[in-house]
DOKEMAR-759247 format. One record per atom (N, C-alpha, C): residue number from 1; atom name; x, y, z negated. Coordinates in Angstrom, 1 decimal, always signed. Layout:
N
n atom px py pz
NUM CA X Y Z
...
END
This chain:
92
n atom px py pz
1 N +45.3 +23.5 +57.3
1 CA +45.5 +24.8 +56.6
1 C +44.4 +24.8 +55.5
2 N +44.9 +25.4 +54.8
2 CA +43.8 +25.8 +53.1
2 C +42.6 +26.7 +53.9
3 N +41.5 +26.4 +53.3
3 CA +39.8 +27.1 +53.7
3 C +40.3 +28.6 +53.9
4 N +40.7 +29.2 +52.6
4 CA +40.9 +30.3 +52.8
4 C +41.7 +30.8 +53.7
5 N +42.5 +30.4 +54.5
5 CA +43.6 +30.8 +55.4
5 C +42.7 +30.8 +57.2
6 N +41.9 +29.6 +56.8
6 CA +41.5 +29.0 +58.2
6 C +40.2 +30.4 +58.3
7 N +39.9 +31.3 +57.9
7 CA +38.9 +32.3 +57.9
7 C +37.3 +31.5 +57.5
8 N +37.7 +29.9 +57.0
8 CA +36.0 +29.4 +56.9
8 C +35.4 +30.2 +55.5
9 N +33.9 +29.8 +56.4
9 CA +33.2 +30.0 +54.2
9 C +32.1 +28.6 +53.9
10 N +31.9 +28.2 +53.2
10 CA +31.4 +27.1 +53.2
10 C +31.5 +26.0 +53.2
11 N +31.1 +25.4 +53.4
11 CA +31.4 +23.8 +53.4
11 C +31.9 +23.6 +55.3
12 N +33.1 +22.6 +55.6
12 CA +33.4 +22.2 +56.7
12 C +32.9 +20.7 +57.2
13 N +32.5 +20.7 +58.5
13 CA +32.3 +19.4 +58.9
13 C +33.2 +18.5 +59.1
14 N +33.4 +17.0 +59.5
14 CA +34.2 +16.4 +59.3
14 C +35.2 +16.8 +60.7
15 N +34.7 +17.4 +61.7
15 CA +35.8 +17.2 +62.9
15 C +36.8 +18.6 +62.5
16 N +36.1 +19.6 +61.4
16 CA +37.0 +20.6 +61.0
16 C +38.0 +20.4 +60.1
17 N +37.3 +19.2 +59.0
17 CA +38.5 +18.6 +58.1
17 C +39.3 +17.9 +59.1
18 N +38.7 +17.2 +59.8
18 CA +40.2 +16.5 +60.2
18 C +41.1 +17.6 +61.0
19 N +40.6 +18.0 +61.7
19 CA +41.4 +19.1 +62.1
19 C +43.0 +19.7 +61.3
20 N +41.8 +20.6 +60.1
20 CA +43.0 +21.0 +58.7
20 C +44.1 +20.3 +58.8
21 N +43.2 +18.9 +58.9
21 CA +44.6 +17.8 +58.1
21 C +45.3 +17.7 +59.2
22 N +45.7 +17.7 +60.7
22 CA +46.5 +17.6 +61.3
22 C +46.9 +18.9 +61.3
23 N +46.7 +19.9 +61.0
23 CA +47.6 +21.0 +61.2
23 C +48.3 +20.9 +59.8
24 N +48.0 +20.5 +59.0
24 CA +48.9 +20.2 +57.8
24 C +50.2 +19.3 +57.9
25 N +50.1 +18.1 +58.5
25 CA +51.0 +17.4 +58.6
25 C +51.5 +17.2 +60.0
26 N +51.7 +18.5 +60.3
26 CA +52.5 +18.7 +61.9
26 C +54.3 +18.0 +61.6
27 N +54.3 +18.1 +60.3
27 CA +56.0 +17.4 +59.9
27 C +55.6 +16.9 +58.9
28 N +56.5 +15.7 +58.2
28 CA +56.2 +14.8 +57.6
28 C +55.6 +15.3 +56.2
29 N +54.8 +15.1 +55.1
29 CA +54.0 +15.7 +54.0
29 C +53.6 +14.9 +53.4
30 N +53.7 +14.9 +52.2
30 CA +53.8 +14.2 +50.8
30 C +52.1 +14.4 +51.0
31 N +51.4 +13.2 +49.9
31 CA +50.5 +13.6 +49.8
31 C +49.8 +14.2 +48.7
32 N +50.5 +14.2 +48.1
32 CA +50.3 +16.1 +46.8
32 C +50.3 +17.2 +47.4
33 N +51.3 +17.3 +48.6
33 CA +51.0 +18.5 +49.3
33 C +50.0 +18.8 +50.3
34 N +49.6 +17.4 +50.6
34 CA +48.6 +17.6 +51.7
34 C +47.0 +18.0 +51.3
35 N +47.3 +17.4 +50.1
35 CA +45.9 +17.6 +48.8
35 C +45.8 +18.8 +48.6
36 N +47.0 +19.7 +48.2
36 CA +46.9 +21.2 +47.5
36 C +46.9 +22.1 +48.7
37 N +47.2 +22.0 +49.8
37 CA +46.6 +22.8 +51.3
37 C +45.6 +22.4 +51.8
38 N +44.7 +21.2 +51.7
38 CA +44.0 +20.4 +52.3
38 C +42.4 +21.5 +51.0
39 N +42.2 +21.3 +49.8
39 CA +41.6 +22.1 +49.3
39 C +40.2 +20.7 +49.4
40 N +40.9 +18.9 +48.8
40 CA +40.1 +18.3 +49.1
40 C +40.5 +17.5 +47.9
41 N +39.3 +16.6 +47.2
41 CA +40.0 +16.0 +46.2
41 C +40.7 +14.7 +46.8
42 N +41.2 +13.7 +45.8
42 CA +41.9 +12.6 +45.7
42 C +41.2 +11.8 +46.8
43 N +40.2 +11.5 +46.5
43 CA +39.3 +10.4 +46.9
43 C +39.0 +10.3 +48.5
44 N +38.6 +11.7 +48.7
44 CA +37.8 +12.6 +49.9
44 C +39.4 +12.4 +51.0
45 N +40.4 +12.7 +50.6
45 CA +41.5 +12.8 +50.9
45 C +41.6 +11.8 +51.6
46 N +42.5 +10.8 +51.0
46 CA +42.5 +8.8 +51.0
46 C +41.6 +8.8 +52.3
47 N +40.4 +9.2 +52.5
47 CA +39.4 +8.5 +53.2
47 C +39.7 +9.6 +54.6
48 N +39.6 +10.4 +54.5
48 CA +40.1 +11.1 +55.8
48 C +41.9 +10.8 +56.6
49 N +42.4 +10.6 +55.6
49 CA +43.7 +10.2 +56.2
49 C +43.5 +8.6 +56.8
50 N +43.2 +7.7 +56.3
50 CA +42.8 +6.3 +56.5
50 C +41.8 +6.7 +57.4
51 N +40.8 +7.3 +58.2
51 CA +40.2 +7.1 +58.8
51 C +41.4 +8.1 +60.6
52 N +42.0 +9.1 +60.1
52 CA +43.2 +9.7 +61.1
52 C +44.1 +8.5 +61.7
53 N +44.4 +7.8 +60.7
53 CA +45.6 +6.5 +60.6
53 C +44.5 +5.4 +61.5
54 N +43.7 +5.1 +61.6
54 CA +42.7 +4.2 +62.2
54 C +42.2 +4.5 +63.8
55 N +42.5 +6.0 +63.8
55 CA +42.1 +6.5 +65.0
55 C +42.8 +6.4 +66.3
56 N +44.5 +6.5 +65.6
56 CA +45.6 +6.7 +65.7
56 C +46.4 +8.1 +65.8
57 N +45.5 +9.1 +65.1
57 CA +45.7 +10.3 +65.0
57 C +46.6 +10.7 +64.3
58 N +47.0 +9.8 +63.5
58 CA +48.2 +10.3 +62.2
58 C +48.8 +9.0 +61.7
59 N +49.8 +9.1 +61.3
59 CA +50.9 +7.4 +61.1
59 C +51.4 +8.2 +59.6
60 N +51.6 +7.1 +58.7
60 CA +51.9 +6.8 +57.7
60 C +53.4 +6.8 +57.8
61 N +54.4 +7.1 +56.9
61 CA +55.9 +6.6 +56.9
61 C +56.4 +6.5 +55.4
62 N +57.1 +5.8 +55.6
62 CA +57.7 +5.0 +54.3
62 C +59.1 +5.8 +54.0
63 N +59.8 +6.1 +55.0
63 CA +61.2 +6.5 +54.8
63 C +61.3 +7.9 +55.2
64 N +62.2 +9.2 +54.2
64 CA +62.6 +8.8 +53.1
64 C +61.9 +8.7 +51.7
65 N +60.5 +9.3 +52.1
65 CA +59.6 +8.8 +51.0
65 C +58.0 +9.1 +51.7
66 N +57.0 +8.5 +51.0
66 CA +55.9 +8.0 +52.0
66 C +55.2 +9.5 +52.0
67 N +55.0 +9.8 +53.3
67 CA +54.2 +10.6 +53.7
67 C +53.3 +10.2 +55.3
68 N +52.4 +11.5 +55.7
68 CA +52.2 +11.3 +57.0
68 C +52.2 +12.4 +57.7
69 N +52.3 +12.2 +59.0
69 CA +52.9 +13.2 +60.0
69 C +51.8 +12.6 +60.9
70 N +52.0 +13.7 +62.3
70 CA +50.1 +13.6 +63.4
70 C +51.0 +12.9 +64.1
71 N +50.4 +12.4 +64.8
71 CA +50.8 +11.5 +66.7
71 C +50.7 +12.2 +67.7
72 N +51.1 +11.4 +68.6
72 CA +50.7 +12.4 +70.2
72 C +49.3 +12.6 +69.9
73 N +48.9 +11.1 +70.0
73 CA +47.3 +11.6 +70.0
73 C +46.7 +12.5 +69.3
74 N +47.1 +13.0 +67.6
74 CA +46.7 +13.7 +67.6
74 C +46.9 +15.3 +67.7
75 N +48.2 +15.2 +68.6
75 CA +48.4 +16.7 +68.6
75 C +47.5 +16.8 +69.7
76 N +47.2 +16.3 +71.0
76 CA +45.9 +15.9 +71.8
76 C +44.8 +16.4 +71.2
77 N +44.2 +15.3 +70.2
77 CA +42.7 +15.7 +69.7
77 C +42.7 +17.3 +69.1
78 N +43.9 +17.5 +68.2
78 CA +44.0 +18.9 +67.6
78 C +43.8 +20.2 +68.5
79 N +44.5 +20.0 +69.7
79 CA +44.1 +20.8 +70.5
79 C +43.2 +21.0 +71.5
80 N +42.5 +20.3 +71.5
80 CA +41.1 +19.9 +72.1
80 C +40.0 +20.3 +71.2
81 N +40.2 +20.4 +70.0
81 CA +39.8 +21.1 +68.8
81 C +39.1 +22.4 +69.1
82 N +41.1 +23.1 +68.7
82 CA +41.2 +24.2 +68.7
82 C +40.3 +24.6 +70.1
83 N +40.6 +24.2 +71.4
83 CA +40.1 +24.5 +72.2
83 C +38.4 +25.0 +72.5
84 N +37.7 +24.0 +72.1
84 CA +36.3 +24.2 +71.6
84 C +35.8 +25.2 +70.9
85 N +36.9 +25.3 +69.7
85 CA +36.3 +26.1 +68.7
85 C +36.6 +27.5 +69.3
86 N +37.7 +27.9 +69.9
86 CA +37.5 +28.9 +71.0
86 C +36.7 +29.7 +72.0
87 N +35.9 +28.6 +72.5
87 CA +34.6 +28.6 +73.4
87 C +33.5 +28.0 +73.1
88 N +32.9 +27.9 +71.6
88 CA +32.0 +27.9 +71.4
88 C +31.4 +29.3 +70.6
89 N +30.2 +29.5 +71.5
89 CA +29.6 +30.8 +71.5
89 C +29.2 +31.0 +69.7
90 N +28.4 +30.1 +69.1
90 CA +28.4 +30.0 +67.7
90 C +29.5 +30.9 +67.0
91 N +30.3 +30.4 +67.5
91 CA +32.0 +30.9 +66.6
91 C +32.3 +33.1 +67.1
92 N +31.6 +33.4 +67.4
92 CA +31.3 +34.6 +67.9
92 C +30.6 +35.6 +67.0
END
């Protein structure tokens, strides 16, 4: 989800970006669009998806045109996330 939607202020850590990015691409997503909700440049981008895609949190697809979409795994880690961020007293 975009910063502004997710209630953050500030800069996010990387287990919140990844996060974003699997709730972004819960269905398949171009990656223009994943850039313009994501609220991350080109570069920053590339490197968090290639590091999702490595984890095996998120798969790449070619057909009908290339995007990426989350895995089991990471609807798993995403919720295990969310979970934390629930019951961590900080977040209060």
């Amino acid at each position: 989800m975009a910063l502004d939607t997710l209630g953050v202020t500030g800069r996010r850590d990387k287990i919140t970006i990844m996060g974003d990015l699997l709730n972004i691409i819960q269905e398949p997503r171009r990656v223009t669009h994943i850039l313009y909700k994501s609220n991350m440049s080109y570069v920053q981008l590339l490197k968090y998806l290639g590091n999702l895609k490595e984890l095996g949190l998120a798969e790449e697809r070619s057909t009908p045109f290339r995007s990426f979409m989350i895995t089991e795994n990471g609807k798993i880690f995403k919720n295990l996330i969310m979970r934390n961020d629930n019951s961590d007293p900080r977040s209060k």
